[in-house]
C-alpha positions in Angstrom: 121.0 -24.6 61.1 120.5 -27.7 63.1 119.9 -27.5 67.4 122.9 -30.3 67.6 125.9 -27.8 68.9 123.2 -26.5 71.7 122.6 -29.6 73.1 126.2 -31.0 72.7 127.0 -27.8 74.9 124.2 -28.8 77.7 125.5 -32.3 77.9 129.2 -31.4 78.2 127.9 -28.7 80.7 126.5 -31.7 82.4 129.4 -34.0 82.1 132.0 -31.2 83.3 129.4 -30.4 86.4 130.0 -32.0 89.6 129.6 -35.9 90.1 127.1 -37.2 92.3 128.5 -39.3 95.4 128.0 -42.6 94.9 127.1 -45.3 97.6 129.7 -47.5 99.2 127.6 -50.6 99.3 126.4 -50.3 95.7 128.0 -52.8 94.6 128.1 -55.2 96.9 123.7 -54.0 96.9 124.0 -55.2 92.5 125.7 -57.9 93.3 122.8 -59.5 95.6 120.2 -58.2 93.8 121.8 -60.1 90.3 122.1 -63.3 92.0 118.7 -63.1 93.2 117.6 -62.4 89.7 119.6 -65.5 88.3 118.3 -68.0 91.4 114.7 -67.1 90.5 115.8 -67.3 86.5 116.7 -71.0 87.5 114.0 -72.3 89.8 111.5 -70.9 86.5 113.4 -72.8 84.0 113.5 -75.9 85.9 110.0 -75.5 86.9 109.2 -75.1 83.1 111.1 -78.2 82.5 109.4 -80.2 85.5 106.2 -79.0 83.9 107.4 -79.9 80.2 108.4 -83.4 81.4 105.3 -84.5 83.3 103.3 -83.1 79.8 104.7 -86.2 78.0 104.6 -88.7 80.6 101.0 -88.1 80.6 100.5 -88.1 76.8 102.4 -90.6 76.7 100.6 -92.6 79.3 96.9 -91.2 78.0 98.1 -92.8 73.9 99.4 -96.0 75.2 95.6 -96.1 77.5 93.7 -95.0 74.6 95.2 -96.2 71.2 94.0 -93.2 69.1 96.1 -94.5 66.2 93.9 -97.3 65.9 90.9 -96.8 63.8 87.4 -97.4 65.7 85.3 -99.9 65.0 82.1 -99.4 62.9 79.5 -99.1 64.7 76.9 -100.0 62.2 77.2 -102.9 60.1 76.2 -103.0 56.3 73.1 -104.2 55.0 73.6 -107.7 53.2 70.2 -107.2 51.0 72.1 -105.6 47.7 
């Protein structure tokens, strides 16, 4: 015999009880606290694409200074007594 019908009771119980009073400004309280969220949600992503930009300006900047698809010369030079 499974507990399911004893707690289906509880929660009707619970549901049929009396509601709690809810406050007047709550939504007006969500409202400000979601826009909030979504301002700081913004400023982050733009900050992570500020960041993200200025990455390859400087790798670009550091390959075009330093050539590293070039090969470096030898610095030794073979011996010509063979």
């Amino acid at each position: 015999m499974s507990h399911g019908g004893d707690r289906e009771d509880e929660v009707r119980r619970m549901l049929d009880g009396p509601h709690p009073q809810v406050p007047a400004d709550l939504a007006r309280r969500a409202a400000e606290r979601g826009s909030g969220m979504l301002r700081r949600r913004l400023f982050a992503r733009r900050l992570m694409l500020l960041v993200a930009c200025a990455a390859v300006v400087a790798f670009t900047v550091w390959a075009m200074a330093a050539h590293p698809w070039q090969v470096p010369p030898a610095e030794t030079t073979p011996s010509q007594g063979w």
